[in-house]
GUVO-87922 format. One line per 3 residues: number of its first residue (from 1); for each residue x, y, z of N, C-alpha, C. Coordinates in nm, 4 decimals, decimal comma. Layout:
<sites>
NUM	X Y Z X Y Z X Y Z; ...
</sites>
This chain:
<sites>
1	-6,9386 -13,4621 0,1077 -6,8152 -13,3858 0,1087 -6,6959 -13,4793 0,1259; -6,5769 -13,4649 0,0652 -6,4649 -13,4859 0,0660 -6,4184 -13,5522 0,2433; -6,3620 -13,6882 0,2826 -6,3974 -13,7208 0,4009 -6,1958 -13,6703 0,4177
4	-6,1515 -13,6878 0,2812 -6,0083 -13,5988 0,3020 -5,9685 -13,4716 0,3904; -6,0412 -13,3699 0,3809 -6,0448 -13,2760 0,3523 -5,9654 -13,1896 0,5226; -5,8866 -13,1235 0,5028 -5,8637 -13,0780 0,6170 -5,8781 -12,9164 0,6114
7	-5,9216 -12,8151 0,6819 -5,9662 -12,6820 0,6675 -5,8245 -12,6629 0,6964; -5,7557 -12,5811 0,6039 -5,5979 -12,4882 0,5909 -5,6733 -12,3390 0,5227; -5,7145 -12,2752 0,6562 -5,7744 -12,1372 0,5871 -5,7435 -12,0550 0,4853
10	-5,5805 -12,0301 0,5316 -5,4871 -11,9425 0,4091 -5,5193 -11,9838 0,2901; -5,4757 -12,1289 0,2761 -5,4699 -12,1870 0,1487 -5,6354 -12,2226 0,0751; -5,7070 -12,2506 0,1889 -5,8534 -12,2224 0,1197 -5,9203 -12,1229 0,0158
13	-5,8637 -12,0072 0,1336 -5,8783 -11,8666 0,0846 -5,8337 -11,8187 -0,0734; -5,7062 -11,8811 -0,0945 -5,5909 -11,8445 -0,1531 -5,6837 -11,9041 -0,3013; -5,7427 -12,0002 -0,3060 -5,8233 -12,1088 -0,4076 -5,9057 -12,0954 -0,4120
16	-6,0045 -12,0118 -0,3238 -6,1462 -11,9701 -0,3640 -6,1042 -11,8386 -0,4047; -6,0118 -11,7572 -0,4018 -6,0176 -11,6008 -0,4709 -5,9824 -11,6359 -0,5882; -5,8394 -11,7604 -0,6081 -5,8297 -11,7394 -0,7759 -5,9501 -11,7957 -0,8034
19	-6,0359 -11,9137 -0,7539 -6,1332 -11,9166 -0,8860 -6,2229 -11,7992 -0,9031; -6,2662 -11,7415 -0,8169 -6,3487 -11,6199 -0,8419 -6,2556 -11,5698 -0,9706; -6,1236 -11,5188 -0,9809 -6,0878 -11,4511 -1,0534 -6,0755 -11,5295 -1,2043
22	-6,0726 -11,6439 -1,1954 -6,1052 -11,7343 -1,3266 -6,2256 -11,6726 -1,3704; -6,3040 -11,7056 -1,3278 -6,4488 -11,7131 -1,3383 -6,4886 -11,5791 -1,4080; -6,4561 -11,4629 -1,3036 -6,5030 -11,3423 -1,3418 -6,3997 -11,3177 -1,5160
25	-6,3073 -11,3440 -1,5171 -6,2396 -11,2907 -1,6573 -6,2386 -11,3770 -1,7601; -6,2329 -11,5059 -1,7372 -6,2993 -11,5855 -1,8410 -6,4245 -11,6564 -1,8501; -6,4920 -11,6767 -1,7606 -6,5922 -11,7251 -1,7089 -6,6347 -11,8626 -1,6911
28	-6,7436 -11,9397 -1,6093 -6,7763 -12,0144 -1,5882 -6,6546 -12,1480 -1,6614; -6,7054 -12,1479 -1,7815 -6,6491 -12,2734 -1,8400 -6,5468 -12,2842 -1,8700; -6,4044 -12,2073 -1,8379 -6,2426 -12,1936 -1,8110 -6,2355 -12,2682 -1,6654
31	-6,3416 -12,2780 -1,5813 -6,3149 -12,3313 -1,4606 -6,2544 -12,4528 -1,4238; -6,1137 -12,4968 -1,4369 -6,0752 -12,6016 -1,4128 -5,9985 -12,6218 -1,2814; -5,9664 -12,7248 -1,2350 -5,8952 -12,7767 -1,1091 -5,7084 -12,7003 -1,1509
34	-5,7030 -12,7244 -1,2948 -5,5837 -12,6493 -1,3119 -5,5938 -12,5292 -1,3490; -5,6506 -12,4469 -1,3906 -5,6642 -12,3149 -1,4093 -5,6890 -12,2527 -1,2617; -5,7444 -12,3065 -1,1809 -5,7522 -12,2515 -1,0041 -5,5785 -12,2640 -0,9535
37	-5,5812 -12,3664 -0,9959 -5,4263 -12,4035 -0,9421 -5,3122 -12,2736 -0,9910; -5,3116 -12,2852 -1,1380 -5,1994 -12,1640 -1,1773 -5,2266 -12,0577 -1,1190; -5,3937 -12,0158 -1,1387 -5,4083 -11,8735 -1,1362 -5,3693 -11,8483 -0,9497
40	-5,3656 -11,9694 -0,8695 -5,3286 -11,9731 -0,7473 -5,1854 -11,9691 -0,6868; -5,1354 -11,9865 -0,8244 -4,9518 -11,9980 -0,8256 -4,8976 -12,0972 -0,6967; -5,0540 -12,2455 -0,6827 -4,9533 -12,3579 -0,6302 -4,9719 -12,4777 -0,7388
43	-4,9204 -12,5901 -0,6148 -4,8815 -12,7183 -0,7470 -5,0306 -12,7884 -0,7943; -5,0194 -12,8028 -0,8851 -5,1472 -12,8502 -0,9934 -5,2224 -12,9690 -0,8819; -5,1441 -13,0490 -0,7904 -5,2476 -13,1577 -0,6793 -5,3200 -13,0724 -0,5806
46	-5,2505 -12,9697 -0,5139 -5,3092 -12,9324 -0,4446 -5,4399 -12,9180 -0,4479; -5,5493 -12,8657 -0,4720 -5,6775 -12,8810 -0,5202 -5,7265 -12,9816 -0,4847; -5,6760 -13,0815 -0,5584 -5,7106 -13,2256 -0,5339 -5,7201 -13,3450 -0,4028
49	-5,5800 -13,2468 -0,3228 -5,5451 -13,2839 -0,2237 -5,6937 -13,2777 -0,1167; -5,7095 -13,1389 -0,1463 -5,8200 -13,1127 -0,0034 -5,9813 -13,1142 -0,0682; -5,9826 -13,1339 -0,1431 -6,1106 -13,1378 -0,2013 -6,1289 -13,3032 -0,2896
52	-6,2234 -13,3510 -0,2681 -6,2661 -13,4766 -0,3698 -6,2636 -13,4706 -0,5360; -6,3176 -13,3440 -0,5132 -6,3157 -13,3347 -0,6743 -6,3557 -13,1193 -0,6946; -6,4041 -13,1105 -0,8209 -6,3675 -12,9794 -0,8546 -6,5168 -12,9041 -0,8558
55	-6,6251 -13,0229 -0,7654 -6,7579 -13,0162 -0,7944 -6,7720 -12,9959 -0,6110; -6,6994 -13,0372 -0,5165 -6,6747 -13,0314 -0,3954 -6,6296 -12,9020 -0,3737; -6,5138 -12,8639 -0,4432 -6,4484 -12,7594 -0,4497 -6,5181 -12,6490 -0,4307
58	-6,6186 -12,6085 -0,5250 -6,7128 -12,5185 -0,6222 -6,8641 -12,5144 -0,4594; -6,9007 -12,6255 -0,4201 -6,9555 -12,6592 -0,3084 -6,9278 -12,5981 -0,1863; -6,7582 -12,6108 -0,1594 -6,7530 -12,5467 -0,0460 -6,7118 -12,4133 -0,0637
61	-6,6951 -12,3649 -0,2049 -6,6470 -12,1846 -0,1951 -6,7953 -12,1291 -0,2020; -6,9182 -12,2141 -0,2327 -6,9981 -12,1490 -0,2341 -7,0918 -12,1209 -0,0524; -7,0482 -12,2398 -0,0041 -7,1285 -12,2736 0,1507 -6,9766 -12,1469 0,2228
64	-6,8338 -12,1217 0,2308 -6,7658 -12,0411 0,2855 -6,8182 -11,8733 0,2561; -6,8488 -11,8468 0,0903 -6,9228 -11,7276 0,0685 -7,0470 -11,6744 0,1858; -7,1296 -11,7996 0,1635 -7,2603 -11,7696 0,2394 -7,2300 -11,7498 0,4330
67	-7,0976 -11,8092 0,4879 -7,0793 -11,8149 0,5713 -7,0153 -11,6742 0,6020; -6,9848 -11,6367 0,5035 -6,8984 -11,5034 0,5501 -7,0268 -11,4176 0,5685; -7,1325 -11,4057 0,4707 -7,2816 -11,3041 0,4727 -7,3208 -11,3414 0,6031
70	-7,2894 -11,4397 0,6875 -7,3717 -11,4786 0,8118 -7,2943 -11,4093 0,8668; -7,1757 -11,4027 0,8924 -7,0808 -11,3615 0,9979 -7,1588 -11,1917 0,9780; -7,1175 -11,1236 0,8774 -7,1552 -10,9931 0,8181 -7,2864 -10,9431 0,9315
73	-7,4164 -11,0321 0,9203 -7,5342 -11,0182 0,9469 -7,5273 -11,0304 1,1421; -7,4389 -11,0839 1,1981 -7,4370 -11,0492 1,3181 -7,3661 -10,8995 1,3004; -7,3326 -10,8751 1,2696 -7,2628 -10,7245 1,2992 -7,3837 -10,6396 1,3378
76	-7,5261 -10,6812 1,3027 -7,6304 -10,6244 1,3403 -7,6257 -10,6116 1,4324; -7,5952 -10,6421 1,5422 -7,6256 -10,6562 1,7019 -7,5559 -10,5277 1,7131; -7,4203 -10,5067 1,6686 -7,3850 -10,3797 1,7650 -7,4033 -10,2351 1,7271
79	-7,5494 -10,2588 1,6339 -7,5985 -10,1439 1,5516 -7,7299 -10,0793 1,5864; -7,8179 -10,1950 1,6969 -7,9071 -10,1359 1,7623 -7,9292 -9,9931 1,8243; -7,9759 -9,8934 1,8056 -8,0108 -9,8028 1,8699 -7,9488 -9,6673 1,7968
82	-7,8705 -9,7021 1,6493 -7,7825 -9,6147 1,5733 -7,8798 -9,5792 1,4883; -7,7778 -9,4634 1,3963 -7,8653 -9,4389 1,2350 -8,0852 -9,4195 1,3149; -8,0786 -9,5397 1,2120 -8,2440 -9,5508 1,1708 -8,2696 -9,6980 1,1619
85	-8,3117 -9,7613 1,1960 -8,4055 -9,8767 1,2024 -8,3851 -9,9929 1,0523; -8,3829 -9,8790 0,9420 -8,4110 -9,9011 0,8712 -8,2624 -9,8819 0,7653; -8,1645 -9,7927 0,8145 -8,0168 -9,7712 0,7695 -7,9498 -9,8888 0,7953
88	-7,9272 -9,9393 0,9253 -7,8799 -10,0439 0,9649 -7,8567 -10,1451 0,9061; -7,9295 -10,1839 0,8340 -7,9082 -10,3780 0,7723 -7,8853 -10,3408 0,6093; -7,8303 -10,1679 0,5600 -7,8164 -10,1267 0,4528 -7,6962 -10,2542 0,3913
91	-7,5842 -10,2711 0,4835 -7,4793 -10,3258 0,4122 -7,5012 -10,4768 0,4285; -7,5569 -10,4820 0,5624 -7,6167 -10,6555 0,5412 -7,6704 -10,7306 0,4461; -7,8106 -10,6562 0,3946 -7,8682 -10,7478 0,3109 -7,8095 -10,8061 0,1854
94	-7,7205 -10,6559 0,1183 -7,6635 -10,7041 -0,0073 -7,5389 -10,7912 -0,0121; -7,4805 -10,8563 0,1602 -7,3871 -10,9162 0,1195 -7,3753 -11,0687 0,0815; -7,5266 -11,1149 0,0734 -7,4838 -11,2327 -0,0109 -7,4278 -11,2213 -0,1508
97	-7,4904 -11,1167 -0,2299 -7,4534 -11,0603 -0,3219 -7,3292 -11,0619 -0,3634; -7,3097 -10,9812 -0,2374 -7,1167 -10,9217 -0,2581 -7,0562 -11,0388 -0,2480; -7,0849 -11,1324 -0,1639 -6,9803 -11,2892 -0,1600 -7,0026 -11,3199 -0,2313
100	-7,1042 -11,4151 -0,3090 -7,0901 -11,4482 -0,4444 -7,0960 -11,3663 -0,5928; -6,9954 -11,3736 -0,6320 -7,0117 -11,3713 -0,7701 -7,1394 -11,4362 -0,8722; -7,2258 -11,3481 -0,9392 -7,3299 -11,4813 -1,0418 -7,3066 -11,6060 -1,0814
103	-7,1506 -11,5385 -1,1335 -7,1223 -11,7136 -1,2068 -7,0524 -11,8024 -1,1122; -7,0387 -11,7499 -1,0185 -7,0076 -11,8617 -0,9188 -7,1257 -11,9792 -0,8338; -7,2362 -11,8846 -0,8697 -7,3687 -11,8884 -0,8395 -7,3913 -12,0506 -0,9255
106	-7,4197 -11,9917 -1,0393 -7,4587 -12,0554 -1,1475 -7,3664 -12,1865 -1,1628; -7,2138 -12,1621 -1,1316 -7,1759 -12,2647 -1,1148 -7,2085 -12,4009 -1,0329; -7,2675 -12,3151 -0,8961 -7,3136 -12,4512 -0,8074 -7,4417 -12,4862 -0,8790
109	-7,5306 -12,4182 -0,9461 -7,6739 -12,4620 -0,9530 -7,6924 -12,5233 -1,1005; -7,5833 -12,5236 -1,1721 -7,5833 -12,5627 -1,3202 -7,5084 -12,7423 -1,2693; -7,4049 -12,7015 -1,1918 -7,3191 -12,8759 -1,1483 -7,3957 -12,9786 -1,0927
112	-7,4506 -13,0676 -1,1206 -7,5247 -13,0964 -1,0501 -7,4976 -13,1912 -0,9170; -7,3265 -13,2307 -0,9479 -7,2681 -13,2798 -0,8120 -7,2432 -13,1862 -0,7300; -7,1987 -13,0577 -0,7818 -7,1812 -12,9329 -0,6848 -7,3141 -12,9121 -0,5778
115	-7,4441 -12,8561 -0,6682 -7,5556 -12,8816 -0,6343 -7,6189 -12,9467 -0,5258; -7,5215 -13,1078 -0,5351 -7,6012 -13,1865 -0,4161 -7,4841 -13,1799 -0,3155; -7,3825 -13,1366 -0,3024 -7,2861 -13,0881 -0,2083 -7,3205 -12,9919 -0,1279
118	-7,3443 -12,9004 -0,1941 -7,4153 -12,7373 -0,1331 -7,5095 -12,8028 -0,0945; -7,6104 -12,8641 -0,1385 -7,7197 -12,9084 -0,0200 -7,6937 -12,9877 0,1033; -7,6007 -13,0861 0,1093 -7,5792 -13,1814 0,1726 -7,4596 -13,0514 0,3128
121	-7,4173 -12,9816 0,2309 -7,3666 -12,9126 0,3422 -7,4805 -12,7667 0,4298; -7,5492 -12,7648 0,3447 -7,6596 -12,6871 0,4203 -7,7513 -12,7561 0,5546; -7,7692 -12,8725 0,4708 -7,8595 -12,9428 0,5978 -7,7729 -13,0118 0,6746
124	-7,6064 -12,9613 0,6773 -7,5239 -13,0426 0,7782 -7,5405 -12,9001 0,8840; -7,5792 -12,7941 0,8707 -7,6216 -12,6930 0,9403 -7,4969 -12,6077 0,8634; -7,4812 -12,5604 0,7511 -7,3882 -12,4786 0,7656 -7,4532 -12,3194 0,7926
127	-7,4174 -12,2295 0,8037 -7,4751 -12,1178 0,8421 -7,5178 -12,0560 0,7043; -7,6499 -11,9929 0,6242 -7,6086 -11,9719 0,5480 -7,7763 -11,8772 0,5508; -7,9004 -11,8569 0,4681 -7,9938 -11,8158 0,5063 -8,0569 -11,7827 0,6106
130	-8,0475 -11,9174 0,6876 -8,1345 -11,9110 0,7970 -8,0506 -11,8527 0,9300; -7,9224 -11,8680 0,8975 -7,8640 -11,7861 1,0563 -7,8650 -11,6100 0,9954; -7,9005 -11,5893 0,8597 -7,9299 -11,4506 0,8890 -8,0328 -11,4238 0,9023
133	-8,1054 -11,5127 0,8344 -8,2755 -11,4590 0,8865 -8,2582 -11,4457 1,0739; -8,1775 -11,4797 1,1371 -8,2213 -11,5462 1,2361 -8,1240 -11,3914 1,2911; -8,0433 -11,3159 1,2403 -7,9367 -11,2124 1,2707 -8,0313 -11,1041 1,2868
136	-8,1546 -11,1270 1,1935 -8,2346 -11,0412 1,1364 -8,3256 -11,0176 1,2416; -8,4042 -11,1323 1,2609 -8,4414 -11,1188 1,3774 -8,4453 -11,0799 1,5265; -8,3120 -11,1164 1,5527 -8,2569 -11,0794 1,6712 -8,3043 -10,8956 1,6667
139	-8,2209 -10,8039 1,5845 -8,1379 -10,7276 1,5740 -8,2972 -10,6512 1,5824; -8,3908 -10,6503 1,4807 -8,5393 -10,6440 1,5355 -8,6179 -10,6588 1,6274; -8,5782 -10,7417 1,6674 -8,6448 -10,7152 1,8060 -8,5940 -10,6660 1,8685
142	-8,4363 -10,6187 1,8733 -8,3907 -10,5643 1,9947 -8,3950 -10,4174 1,9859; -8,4465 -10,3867 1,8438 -8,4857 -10,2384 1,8088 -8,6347 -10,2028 1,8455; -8,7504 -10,3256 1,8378 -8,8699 -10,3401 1,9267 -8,8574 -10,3112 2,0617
145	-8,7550 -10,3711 2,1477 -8,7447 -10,3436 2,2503 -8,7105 -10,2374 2,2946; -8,6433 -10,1642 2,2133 -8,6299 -10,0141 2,2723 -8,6748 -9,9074 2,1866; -8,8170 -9,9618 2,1597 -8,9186 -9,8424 2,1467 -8,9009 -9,8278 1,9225
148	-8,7744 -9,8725 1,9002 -8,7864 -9,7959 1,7708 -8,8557 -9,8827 1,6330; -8,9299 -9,9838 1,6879 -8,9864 -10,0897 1,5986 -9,1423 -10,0768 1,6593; -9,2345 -10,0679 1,5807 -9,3767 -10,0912 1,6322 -9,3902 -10,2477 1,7552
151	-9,4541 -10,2003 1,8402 -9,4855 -10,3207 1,9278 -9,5538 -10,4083 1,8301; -9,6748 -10,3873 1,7852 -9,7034 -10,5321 1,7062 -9,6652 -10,6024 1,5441; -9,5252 -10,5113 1,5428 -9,4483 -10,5321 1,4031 -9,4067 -10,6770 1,4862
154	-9,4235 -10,7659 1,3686 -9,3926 -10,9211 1,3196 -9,2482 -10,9339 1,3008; -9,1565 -10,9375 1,3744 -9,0203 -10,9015 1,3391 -8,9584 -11,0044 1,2758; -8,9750 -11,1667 1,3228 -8,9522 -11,2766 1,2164 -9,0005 -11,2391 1,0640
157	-9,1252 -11,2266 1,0456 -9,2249 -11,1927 0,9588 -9,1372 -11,1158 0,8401; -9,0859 -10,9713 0,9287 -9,0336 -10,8748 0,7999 -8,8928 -10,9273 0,8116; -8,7979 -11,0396 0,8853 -8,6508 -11,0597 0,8538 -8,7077 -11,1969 0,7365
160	-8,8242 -11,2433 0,7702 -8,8213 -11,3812 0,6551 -8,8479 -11,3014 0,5234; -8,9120 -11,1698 0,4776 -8,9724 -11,0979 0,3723 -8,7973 -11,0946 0,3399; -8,7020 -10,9902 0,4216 -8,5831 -10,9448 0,3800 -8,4982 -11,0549 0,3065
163	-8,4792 -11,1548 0,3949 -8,3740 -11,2605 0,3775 -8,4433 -11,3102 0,1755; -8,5641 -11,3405 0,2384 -8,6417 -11,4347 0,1015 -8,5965 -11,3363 -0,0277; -8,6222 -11,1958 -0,0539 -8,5864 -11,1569 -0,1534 -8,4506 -11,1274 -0,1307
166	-8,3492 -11,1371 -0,0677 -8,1806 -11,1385 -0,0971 -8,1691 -11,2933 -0,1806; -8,2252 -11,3885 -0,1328 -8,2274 -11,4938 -0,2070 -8,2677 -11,5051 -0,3348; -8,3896 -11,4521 -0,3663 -8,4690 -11,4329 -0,5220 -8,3916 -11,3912 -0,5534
169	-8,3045 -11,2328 -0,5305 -8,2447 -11,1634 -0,6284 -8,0678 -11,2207 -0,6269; -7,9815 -11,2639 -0,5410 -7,9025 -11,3811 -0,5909 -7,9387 -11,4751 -0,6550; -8,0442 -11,5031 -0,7130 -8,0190 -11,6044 -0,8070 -8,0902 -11,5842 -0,9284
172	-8,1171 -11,4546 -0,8984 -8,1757 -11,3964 -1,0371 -8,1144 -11,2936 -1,0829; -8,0083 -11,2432 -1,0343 -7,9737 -11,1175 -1,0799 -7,8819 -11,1309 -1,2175; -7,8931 -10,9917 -1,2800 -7,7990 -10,9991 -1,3968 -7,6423 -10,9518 -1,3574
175	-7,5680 -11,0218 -1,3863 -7,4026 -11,0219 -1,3627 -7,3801 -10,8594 -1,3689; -7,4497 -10,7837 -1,5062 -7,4099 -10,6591 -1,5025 -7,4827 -10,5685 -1,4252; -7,6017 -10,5986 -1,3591 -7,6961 -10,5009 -1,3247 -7,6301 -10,5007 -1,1527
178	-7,5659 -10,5147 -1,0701 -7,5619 -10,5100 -0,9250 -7,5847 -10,3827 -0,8585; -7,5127 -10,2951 -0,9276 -7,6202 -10,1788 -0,8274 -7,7553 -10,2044 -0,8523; -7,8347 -10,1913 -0,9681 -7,9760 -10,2235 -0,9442 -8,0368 -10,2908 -0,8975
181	-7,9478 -10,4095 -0,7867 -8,0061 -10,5134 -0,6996 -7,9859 -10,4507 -0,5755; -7,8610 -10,3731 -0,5268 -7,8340 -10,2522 -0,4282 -7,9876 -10,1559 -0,3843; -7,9823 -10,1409 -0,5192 -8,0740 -9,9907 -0,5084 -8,2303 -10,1218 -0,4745
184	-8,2486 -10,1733 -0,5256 -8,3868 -10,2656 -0,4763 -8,4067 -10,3352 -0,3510; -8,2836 -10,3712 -0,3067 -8,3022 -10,3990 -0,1670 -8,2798 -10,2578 -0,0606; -8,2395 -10,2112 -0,0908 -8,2743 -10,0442 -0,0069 -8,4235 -9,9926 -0,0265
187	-8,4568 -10,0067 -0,1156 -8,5710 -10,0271 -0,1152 -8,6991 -10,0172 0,0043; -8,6454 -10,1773 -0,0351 -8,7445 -10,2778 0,0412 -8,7224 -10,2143 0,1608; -8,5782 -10,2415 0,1939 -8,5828 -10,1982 0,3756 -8,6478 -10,0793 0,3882
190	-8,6550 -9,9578 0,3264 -8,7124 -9,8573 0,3649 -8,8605 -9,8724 0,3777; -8,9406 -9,9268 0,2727 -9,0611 -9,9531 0,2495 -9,1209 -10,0557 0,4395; -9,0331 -10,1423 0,4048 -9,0799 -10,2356 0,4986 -9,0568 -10,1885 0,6765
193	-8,9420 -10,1334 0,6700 -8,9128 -10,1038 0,8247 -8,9568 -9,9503 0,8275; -8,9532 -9,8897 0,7496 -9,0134 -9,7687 0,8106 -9,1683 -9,7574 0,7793; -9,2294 -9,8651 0,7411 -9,4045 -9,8522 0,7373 -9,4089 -9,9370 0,9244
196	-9,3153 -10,0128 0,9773 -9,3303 -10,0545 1,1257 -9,2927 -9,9663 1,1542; -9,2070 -9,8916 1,1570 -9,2093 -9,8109 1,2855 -9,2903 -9,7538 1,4003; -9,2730 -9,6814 1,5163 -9,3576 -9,6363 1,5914 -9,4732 -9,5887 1,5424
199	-9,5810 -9,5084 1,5979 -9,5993 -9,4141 1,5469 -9,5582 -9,2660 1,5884; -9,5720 -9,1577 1,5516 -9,4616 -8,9982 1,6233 -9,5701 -8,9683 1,7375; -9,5200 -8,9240 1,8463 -9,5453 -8,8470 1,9634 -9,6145 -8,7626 1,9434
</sites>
């Protein structure tokens, strides 16, 4: 990563939404350091300024996306004991989804400097799979603990099943199909958390 680089949130923000909006209306290969810039309505360096290059760039809107789905996935905690067991992590799972865009997707995994950025910032610990698997967990067991999860339900077990296919289907999904990735991970949660449940009185 960029040893420049200083975090200016606003202006982060401001440069990862226009490229999303590049991306989504012209797509992938309009993606330039100046096309982020206009569609950002600042000066054509900026970009340049805080980022190394446009492969760094693309790196960290994709590791900030995944960071926002982590933040999302604690919200589990203050959902224990609501709804259903199985309602609960309805809006969680799909929000890796919702943060990235496909072709924003595709952008990191097609770049191949992007590529080794996003990795190099994953194993710098950024939060990104594994602190939701880990949201997942929590939030399961603490629904085990008060009775509404089977005692010998595997609660790592079914948050590593959840997390693993939010992953398969971000990086497999079709750009146009997203509810049908919605409707498949509802699914699952139903299938999976309500076959643990208790059993009835």
């Amino acid at each position: 990563m960029s040893p420049r680089r200083v975090a200016i949130p606003d202006l982060w923000e401001r440069l990862f939404a226009a490229a999303e909006r590049v991306v989504a209306r012209d797509g992938a290969g309009a993606l330039t350091s100046r096309a982020i810039t206009v569609e950002a309505d600042c000066g054509k360096g900026v970009l340049h300024t805080h980022f190394a290059s446009l492969d760094d760039f693309v790196a960290e809107l994709v590791l900030d996306r995944f960071a926002r789905s982590a933040r999302q996935a604690e919200a589990l905690k203050a959902k224990v004991g609501q709804a259903t067991v199985a309602e609960n992590p309805q809006e969680v799972v799909p929000a890796p989804m919702d943060a990235l865009p496909p072709a924003v997707v595709g952008l990191a995994m097609t770049r191949p400097a992007a590529a080794l950025h996003t990795r190099e910032g994953l194993q710098a610990g950024a939060p990104v799979f594994a602190a939701i698997q880990h949201a997942f967990t929590f939030y399961l067991q603490a629904e085990q603990r008060g009775g509404r999860l089977a005692a010998g339900a595997e609660a790592a077990t079914i948050a590593l099943a959840l997390v693993g296919t939010t992953h398969h289907l971000l990086m497999t999904r079709d750009p146009g199909r997203g509810e049908d990735t919605k409707l498949t991970t509802g699914r699952l949660l139903a299938v999976v958390l309500r076959s643990a449940e208790p059993p009835a009185t």
